[in-house]
C-alpha positions in Angstrom: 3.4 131.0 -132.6 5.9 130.3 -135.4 4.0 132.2 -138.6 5.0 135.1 -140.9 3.0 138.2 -139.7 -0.4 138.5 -141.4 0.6 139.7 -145.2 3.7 138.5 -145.6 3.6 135.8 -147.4 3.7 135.5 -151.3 2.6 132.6 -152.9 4.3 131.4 -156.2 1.2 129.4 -157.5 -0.7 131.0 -160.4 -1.7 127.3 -161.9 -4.5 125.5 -161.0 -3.9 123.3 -158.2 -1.8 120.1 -159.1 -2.8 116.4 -157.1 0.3 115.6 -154.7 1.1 112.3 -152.9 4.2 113.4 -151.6 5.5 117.4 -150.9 8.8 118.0 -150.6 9.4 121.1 -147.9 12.1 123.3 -148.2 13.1 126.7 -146.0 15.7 128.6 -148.1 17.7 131.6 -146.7 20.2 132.9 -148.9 20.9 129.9 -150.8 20.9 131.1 -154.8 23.4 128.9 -155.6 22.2 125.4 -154.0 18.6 126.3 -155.5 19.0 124.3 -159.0 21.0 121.5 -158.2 18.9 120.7 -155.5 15.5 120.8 -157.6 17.4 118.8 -160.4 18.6 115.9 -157.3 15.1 115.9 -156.3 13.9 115.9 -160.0 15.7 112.9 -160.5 14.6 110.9 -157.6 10.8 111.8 -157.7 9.9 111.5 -161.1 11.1 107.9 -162.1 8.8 106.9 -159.0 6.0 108.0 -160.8 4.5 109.2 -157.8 2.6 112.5 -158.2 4.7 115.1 -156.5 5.3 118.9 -155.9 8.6 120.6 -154.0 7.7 123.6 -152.3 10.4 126.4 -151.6 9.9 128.5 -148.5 12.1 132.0 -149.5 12.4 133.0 -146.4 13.4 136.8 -146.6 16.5 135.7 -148.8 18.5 138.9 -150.0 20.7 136.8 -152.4 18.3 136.2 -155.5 17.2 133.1 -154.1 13.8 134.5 -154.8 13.9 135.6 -158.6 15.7 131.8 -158.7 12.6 130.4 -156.9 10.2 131.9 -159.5 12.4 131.0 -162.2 12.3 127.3 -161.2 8.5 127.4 -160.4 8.4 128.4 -164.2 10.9 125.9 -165.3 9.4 122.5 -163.7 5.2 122.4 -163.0 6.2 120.4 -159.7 8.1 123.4 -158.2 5.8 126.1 -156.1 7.7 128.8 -154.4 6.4 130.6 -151.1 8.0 133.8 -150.0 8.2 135.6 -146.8 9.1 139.5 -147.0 11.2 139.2 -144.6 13.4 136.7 -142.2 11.0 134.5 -140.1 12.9 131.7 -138.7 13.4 128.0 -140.1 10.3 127.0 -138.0 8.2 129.7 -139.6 9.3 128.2 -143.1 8.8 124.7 -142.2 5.0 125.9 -140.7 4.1 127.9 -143.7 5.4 124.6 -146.1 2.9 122.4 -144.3 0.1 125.0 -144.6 0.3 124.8 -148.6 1.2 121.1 -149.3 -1.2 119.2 -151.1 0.6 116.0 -150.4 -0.6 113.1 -147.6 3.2 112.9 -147.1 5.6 115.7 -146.5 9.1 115.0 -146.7 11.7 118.2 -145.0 14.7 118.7 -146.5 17.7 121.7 -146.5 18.3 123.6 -149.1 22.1 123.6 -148.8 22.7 119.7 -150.6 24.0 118.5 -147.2 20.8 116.3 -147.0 20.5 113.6 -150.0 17.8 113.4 -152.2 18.2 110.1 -152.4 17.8 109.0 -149.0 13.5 110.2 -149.5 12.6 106.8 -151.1 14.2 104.8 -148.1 12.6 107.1 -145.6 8.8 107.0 -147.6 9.3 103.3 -147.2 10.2 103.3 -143.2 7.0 105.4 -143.4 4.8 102.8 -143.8 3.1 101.7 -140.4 4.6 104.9 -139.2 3.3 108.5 -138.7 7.0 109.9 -139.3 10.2 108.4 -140.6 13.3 110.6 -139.1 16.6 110.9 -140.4 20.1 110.7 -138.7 23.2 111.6 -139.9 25.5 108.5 -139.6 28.5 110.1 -140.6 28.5 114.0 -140.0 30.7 116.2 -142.9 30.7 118.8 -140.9 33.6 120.7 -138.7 34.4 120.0 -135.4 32.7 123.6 -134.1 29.3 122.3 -136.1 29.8 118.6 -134.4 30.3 119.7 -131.2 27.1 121.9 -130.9 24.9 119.8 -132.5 25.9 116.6 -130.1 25.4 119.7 -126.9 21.9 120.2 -128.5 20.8 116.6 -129.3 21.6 115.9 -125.5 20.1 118.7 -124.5 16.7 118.4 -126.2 16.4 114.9 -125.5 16.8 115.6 -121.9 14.1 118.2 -121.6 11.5 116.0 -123.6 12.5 112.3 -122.4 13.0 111.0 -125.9 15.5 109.5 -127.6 15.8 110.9 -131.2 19.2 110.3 -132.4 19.9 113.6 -134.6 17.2 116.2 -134.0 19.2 118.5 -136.3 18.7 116.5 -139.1 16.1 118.2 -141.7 15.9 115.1 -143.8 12.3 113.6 -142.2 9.1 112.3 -143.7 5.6 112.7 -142.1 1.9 111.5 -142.7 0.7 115.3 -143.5 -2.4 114.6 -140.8 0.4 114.1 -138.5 1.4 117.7 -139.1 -1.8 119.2 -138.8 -2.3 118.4 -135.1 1.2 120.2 -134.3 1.1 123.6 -132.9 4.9 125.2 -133.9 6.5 128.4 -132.1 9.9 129.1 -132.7 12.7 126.8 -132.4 10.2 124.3 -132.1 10.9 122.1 -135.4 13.6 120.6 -133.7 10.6 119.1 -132.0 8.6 117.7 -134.4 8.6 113.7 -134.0 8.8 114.1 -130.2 5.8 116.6 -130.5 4.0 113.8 -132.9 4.8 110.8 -130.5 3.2 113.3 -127.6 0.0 113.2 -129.7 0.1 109.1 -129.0 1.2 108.5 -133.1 4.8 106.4 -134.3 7.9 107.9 -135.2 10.6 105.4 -136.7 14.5 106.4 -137.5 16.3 106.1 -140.0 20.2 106.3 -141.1 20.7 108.7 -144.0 23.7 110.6 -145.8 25.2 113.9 -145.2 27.1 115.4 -147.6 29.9 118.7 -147.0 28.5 121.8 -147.7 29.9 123.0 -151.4 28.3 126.5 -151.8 26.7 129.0 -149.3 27.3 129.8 -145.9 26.1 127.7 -143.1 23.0 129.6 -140.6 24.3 127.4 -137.9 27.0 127.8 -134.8 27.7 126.7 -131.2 25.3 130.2 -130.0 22.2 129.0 -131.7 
């Protein structure tokens, strides 16, 4: 099952807990640099909504700083909480330990690396409703040809081993009813999963077009081998 091993995860959260309608999940590995801009796009989205929010970083074993920048933006902004695996777990094992420690009734996913836009979560917390998720796809990839390729070999792939027909499975950029979540068992791999897994449980899963934006800083985790 997709969880850091017993003791390795460090929470961020020394105030007393904050109300949440919505959490914001996201696994970071070695992505100091895309940190601040990304809390600042979310920032900037959330907070004119006037919903009651929190955004919930997942370090996952980073070895970049990504972690002292965490803390330092869990000190900055009261919505931020940072989560911190001692060492690599996976993207699933993020993802599983950002649901364990939301406070919200919806979590939205997102990457940390700015290729998702934060401005897409209002359209996708909107498809929500009458919905258990509201799914993201890509409808113009900014990514290279090597990154394309894979991905349209892995949406085929996945969809033809569970029967369904999400468009972009690779797409982080999702929004769930957090009760959703909690009937989900995850082992590794298996976010990729997640609204075929919810629509297995009988519950509704919509999709939705969103942006993708080129990757500015970091190094992409992602390649034709996994």
């Amino acid at each position: 099952q997709s969880q850091a091993p017993e003791g390795e995860i460090e929470g961020g959260m020394t105030e007393a807990a904050r109300p949440a309608e919505v959490t914001i999940v996201a696994p970071v590995f070695n992505e100091r640099d895309n940190l601040k801009p990304l809390v600042d796009e979310l920032l900037a989205v959330l907070r004119p909504s006037l919903v009651p929010c929190e955004i919930v970083l997942v370090n996952d074993g980073s070895q970049d700083g990504s972690a002292e920048t965490i803390d330092a933006l869990a000190t900055e902004h009261p919505e931020v909480r940072g989560v911190h695996f001692q060492a690599n777990c996976g993207q699933t094992a993020a993802f599983d330990a950002g649901f364990k420690t939301a406070r919200g009734a919806v979590v939205v996913t997102i990457d940390a690396d700015l290729q998702n836009d934060p401005r897409d979560i209002p359209a996708l917390l909107r498809a929500l409703e009458g919905h258990d998720a509201a799914v993201g796809f890509r409808a113009e990839r900014r990514d290279g040809t090597v990154r394309r390729f894979s991905s349209k070999i892995a949406n085929a792939v996945r969809n033809r081993l569970s029967g369904d027909d999400i468009i972009d499975t690779g797409c982080s950029l999702k929004a769930f009813r957090a009760e959703a979540l909690r009937e989900i068992k995850l082992w590794n791999g298996m976010h990729r999963f997640l609204p075929t897994l919810i629509r297995l449980e009988g519950r509704s899963v919509v999709q939705v077009p969103v942006n993708h934006r080129p990757r500015l800083m970091g190094t992409s985790k992602y390649g034709v081998w996994n």
